[in-house]
C-alpha positions in Angstrom: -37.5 -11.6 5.6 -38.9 -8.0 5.5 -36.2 -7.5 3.1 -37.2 -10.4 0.6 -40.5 -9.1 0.8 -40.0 -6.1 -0.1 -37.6 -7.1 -3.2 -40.7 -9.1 -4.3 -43.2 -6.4 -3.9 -40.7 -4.1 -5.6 -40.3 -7.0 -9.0 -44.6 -7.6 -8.6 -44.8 -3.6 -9.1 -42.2 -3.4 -11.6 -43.4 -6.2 -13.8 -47.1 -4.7 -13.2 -45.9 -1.5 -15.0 -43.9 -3.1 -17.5 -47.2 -4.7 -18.2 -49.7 -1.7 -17.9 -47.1 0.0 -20.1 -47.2 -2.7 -22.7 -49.1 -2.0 -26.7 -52.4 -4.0 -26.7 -54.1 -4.3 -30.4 -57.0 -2.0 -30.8 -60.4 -3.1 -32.0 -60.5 -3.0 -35.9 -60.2 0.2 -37.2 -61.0 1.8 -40.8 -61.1 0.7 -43.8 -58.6 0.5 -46.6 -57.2 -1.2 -49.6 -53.6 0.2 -50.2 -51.2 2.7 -48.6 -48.8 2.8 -46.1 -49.3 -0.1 -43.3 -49.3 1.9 -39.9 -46.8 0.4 -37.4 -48.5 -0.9 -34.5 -45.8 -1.1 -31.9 -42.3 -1.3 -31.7 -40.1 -3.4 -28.6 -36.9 -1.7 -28.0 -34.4 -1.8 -25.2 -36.1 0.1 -23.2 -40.2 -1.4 -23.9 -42.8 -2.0 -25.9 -44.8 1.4 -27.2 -47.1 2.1 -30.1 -51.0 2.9 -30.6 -52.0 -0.9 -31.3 -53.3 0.3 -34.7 -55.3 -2.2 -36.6 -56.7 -1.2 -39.4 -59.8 -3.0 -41.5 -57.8 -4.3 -45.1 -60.3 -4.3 -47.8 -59.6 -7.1 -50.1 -57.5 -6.8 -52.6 -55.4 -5.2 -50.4 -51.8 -4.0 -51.3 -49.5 -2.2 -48.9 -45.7 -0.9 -47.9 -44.3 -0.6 -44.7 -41.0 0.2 -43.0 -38.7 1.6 -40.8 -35.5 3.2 -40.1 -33.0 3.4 -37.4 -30.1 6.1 -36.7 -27.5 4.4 -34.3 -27.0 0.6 -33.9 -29.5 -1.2 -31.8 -28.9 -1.9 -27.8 -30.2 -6.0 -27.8 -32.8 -7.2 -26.1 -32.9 -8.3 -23.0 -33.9 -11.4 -23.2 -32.3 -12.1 -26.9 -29.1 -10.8 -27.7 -29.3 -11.6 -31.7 -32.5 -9.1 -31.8 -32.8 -4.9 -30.9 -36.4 -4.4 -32.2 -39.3 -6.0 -33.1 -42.4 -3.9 -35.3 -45.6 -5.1 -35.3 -48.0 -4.2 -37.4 -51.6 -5.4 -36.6 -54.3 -5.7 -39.1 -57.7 -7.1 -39.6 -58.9 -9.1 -42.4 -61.8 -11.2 -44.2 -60.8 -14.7 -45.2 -57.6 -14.1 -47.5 -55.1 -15.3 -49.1 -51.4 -13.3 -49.8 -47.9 -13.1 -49.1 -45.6 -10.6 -47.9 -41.8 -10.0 -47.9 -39.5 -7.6 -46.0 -35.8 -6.2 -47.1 -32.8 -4.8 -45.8 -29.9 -3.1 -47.6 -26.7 -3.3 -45.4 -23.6 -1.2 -46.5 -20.1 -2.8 -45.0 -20.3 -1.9 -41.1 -22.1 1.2 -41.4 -25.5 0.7 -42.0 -27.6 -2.6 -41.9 -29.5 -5.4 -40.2 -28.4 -8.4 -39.1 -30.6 -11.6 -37.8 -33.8 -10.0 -40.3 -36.5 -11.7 -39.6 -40.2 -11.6 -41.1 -43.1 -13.8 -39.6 -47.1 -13.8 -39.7 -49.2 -14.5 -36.8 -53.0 -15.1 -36.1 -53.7 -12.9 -33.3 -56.9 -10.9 -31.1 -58.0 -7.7 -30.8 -56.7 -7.0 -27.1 -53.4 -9.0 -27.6 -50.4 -7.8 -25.5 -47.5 -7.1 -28.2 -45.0 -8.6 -29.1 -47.7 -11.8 -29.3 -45.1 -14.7 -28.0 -41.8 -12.5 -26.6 -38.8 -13.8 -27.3 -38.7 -16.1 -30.0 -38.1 -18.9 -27.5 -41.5 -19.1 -27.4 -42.5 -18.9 -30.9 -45.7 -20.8 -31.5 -46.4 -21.9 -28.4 -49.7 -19.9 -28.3 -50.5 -18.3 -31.7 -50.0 -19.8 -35.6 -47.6 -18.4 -37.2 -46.2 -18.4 -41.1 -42.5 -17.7 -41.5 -40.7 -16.2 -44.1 -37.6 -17.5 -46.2 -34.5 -15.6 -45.5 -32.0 -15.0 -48.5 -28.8 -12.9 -48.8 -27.8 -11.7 -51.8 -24.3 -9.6 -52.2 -24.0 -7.0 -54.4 -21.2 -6.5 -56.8 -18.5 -4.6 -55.2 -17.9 -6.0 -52.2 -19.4 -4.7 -49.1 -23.0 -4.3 -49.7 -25.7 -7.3 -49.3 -29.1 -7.6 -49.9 -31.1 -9.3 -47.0 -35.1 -10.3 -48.1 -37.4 -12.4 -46.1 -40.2 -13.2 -48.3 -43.5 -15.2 -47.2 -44.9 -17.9 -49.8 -48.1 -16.9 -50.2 -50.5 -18.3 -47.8 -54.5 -19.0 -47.2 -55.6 -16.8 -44.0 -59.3 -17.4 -42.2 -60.8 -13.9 -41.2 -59.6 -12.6 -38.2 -56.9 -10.7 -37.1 -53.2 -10.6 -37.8 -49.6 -9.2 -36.8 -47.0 -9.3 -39.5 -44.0 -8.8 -37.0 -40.4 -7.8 -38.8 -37.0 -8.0 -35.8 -33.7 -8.1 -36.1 -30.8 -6.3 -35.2 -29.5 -2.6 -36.0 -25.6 -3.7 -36.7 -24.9 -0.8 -39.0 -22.7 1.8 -37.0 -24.9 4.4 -38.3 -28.3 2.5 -38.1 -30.4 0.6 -40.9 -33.6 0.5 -42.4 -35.8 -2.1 -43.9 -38.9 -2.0 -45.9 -41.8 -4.6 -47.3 -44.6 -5.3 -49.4 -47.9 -6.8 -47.8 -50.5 -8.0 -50.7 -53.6 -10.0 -50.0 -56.2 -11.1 -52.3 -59.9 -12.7 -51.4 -59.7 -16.4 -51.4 -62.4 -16.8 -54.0 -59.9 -15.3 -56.6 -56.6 -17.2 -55.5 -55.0 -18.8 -57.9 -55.7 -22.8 -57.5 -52.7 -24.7 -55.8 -49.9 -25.6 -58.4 -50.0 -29.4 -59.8 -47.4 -31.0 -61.3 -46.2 -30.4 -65.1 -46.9 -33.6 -67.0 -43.6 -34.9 -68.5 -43.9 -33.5 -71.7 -45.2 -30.1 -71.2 -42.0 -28.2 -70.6 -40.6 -29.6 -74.2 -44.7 -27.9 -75.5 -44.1 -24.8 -73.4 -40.5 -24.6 -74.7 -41.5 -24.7 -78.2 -44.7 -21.9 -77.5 -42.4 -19.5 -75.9 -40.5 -19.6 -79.3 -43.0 -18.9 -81.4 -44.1 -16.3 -78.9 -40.8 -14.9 -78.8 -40.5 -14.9 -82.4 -43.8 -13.4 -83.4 -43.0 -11.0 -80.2 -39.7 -9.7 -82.0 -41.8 -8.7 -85.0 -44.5 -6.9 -83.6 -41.8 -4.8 -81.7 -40.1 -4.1 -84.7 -43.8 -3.0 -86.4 -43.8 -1.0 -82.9 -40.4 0.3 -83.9 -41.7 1.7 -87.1 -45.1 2.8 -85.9 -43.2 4.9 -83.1 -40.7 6.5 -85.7 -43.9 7.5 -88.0 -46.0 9.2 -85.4 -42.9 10.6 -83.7 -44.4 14.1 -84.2 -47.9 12.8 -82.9 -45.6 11.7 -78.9 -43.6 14.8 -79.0 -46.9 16.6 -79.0 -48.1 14.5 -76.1 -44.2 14.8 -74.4 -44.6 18.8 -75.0 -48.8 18.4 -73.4 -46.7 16.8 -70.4 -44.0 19.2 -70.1 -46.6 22.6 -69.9 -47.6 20.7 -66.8 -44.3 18.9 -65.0 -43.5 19.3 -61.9 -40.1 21.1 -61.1 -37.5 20.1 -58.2 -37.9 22.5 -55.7 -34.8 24.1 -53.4 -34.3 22.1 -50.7 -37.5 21.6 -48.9 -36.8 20.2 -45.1 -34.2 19.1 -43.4 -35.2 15.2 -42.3 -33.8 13.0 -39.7 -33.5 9.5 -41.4 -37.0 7.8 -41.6 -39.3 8.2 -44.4 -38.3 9.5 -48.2 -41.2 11.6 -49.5 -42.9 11.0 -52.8 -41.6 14.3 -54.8 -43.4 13.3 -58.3 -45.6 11.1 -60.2 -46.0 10.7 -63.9 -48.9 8.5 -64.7 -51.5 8.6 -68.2 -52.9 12.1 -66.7 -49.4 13.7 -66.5 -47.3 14.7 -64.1 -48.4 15.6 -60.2 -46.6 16.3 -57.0 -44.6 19.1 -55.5 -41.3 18.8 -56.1 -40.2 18.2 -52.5 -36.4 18.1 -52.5 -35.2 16.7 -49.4 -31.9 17.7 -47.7 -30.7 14.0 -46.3 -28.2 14.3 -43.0 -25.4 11.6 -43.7 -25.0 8.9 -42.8 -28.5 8.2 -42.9 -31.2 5.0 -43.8 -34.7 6.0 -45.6 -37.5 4.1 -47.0 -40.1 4.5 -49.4 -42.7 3.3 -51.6 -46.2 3.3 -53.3 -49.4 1.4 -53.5 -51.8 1.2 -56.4 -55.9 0.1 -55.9 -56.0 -0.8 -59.8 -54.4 -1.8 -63.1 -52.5 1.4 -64.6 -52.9 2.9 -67.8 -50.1 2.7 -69.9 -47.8 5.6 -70.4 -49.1 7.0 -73.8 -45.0 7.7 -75.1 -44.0 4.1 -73.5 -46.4 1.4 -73.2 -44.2 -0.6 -70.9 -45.0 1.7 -68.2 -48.1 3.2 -66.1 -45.9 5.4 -63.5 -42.8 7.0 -62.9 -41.8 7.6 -59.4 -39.4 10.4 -58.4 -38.1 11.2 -54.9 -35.6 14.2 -55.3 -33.1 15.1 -52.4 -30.0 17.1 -51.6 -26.6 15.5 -50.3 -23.2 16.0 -49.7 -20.8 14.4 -50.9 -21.2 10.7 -50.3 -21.4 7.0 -51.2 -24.6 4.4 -51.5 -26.8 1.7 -52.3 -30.5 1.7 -53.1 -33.1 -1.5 -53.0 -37.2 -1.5 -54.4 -38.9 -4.4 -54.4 -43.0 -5.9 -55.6 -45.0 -9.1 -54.9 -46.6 -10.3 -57.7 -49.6 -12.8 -57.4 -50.6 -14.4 -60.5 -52.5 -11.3 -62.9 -53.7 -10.1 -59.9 -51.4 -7.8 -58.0 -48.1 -6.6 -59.2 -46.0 -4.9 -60.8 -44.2 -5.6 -63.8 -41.0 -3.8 -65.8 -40.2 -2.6 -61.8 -37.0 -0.2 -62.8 -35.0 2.0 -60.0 -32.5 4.4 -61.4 -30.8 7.3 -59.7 -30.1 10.4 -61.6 -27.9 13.4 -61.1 -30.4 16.3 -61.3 -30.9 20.4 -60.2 -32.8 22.5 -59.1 -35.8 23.5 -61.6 -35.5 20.4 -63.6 -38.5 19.0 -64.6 -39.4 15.7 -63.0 -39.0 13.3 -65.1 -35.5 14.6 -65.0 -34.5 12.7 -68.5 -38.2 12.2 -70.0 -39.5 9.0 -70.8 -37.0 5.5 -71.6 -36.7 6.6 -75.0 -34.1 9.7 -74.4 -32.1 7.8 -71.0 -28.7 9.1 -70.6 -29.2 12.0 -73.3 -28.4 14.9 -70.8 -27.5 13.9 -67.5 -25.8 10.8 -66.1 -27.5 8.4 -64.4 -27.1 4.5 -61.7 -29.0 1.8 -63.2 -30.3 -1.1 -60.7 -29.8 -4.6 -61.5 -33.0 -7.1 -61.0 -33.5 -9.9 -59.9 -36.8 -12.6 -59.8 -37.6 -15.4 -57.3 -40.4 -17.3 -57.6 -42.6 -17.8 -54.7 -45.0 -21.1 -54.0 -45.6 -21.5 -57.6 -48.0 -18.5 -58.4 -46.6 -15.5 -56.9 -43.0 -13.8 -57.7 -40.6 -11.8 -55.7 -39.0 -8.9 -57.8 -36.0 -7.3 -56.2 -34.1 -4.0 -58.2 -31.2 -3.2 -56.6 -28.1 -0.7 -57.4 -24.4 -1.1 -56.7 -22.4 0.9 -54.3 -21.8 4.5 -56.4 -20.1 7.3 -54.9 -22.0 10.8 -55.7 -20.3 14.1 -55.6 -22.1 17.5 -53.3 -25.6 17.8 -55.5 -28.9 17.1 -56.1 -30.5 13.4 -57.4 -33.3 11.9 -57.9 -34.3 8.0 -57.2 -37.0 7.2 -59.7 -39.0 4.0 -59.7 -40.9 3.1 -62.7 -43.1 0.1 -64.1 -46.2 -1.1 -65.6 -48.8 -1.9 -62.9 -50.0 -5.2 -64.3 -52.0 -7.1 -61.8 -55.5 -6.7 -62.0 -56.1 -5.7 -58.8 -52.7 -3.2 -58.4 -50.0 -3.6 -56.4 -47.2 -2.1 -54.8 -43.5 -1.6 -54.1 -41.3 -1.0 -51.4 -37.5 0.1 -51.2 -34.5 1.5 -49.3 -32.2 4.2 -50.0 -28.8 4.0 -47.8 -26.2 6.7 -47.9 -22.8 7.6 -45.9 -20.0 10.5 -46.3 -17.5 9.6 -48.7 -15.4 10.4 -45.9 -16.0 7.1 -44.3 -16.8 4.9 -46.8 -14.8 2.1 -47.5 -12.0 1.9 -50.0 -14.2 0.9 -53.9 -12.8 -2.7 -54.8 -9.8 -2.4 -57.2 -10.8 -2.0 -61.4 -10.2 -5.7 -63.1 -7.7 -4.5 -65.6 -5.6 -6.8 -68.5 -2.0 -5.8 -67.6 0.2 -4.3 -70.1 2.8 -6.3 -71.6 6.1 -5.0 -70.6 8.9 -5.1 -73.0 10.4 -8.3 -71.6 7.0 -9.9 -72.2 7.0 -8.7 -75.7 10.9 -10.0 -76.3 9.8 -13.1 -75.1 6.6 -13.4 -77.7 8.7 -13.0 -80.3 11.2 -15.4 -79.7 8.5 -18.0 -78.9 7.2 -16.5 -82.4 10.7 -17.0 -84.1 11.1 -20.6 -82.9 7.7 -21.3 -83.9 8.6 -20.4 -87.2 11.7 -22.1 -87.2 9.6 -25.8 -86.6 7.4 -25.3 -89.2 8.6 -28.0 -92.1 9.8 -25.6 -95.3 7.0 -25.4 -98.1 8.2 -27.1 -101.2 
């Protein structure tokens, strides 16, 4: 009997200090209307820690967020199919918004599996993770869940995981947008997101259903659109090529001021990719940090904007170009940005990643503006892709195929036009691993040669044909 009593006042005194050590949301915090969402507690293996952080979003509010992880994940123990779960609290007036979350995983090496992304309603003083395991999710708090998809990639052994939120109507209060899953990747994984919200006396209204006859209407607008679009570009075309000397002045205004890549600045563990340049309408800023990246390694990055940008004045298609230079040996990997866009008032449109071989000194933009693309160096273009999102929002995903990079310096540059009213943001991933370990590329599709038995054989089929043919008289 002493003994049982003691094993009970030893599991009352453990599960008291799991408790006292447990992340409780703070009271609301400062104000803000864009950045970097600070991450408000993280459950691991071995607990729950973080600062409860819960900062006051202004409304409209647009944020990124992410994380990154060196060496797989040790599960839960009370879920094997999960090894973390980030919180990240915030308070908010009454709201309406969506948010998504993305993971790029690379074979075996890097990745999460099981991604998750859900929103909760939640109080100041709330023990985190709000409901544990997800065995008991929604038993205590309302929660919104995200849609999981899972995209691959051309090549083989990369896929692109994205849980995106339709965009829902939030009373004021608090929240926790909570991201788990799983570190599979030998190496690690990272993920990153996109959090916009927008006051509910500017949502959009609910969609309503087309009438029957609308879509033949629209059909028949977006081709007049599209052909009174094609001729104003080509007035563009020859309005660019006549005051070609008047941009080259503004290109050289832009140059007297770039900002160079630096030698390499730090050496970083994988986490967070720093912001080495922006070029926006008042040129270009920043301080050409060159990052030396430790392989195999997972980073994230991305950007907020408060307001509409001002169009590039060479390229009216874009208000920013984003450039994060780094240093790597040789190596192999995959990059992933992605934006929300609510109706016309948050977004970003034209989104655009690209990686560029690049050295030391070279002026950020590395290959100037669209216009001279692939004139000097080479350079990875990102495919996109566009899923809608409960009628009046829109997911935008840019992601690039496996490429295998040789000992050197690059830089990942993001660009687009930020339309929305209101701003926006974006979000991404940039994966990499030695060449040494990567796995074999996926064999060219090539049109074999026709050996000379194949040719003998064409031209007897030739010959015969000939031979059938009735004689011309």
């Amino acid at each position: 009997m002493r003994f049982q009593n003691s094993l009970i006042a030893l599991i009352t005194a453990l599960a008291l200090a799991s408790t006292a050590q447990a992340t409780i949301i703070a009271a609301p915090g400062a104000a803000s209307a864009s950045g970097t969402l600070p991450l408000s507690a993280e459950t691991l293996a071995s607990g729950t820690t973080g600062t409860g952080a819960n900062p006051t979003l202004t409304l409209p509010a647009s944020f990124n967020y992410g994380n990154s992880f060196q060496t797989t994940g040790t599960a839960l123990p009370g879920d094997a199919t999960l090894s973390f779960i980030d919180a990240y609290a915030f308070t908010v007036a009454s709201a309406g918004g969506t948010i998504t979350a993305n993971s790029i995983n690379f074979s075996t090496l890097l990745g999460i599996s099981n991604l998750t992304a859900r929103l909760y309603q939640a109080n100041a003083g709330d023990v985190i993770p709000l409901n544990g395991q997800p065995a008991s999710f929604g038993n205590a708090n309302s929660y919104y869940t995200a849609t999981i998809t899972s995209t691959p990639v051309p090549g083989g052994y990369t896929t692109v995981v994205t849980a995106a939120l339709d965009p829902v109507v939030l009373n004021a209060g608090t929240y926790v947008l909570e991201v788990r899953g799983l570190v599979s990747g030998q190496f690690g994984g990272s993920y990153s997101g996109n959090l916009s919200l927008l006051p509910q006396d500017i949502l959009p209204a609910s969609p309503v259903p087309l009438p029957a006859g609308l879509p033949l209407l629209g059909s028949a607008v977006a081709a007049l659109a599209a052909l009174r679009r094609r001729s104003r570009q080509a007035a563009t075309a020859a309005s660019a090529l006549a005051g070609a000397t008047v941009v080259g002045g503004l290109l050289a205004c832009g140059t007297a001021g770039a900002t160079n890549i630096a030698l390499d600045s730090a050496i970083v563990t994988p986490g967070q990719l720093a912001l080495s340049a922006t070029l926006d309408a008042n040129g270009t800023s920043g301080s050409g940090t060159n990052l030396d990246l430790p392989l195999p390694g997972s980073y994230v990055y991305g950007h907020s904007f408060a307001s509409a940008g001002i169009a590039l004045p060479a390229d009216r298609s874009l208000s920013f170009i984003d450039a994060y230079a780094f240093t790597v040996v040789a190596s192999g990997g995959s990059s992933i940005s992605t934006s929300i866009a609510i109706s016309g008032l948050q977004g970003i449109s034209n989104l655009d990643t690209r990686l560029y071989q690049a050295n030391i000194g070279d002026s950020i933009p590395v290959l100037g503006l669209p216009a001279s693309y692939g004139s000097s160096q080479g350079y990875y273009a990102a495919s996109n892709s566009y899923t809608p999102l409960g009628g009046f929002g829109t997911l935008t995903t840019s992601a690039l195929d496996p490429i295998y990079l040789n000992a050197g310096t690059y830089v990942l540059e993001v660009r687009g036009l930020v339309s929305g009213s209101l701003g926006g943001s974006y979000s991404g991933a940039l994966t990499l691993v030695p060449n040494s370990i990567l796995p074999p590329p996926p064999p060219p599709v090539t049109v074999p040669e026709a050996g000379i038995s194949s040719l003998m054989l064409a031209g007897g089929l030739m010959a015969w044909t000939r031979r059938r043919r009735p004689s011309a008289r």
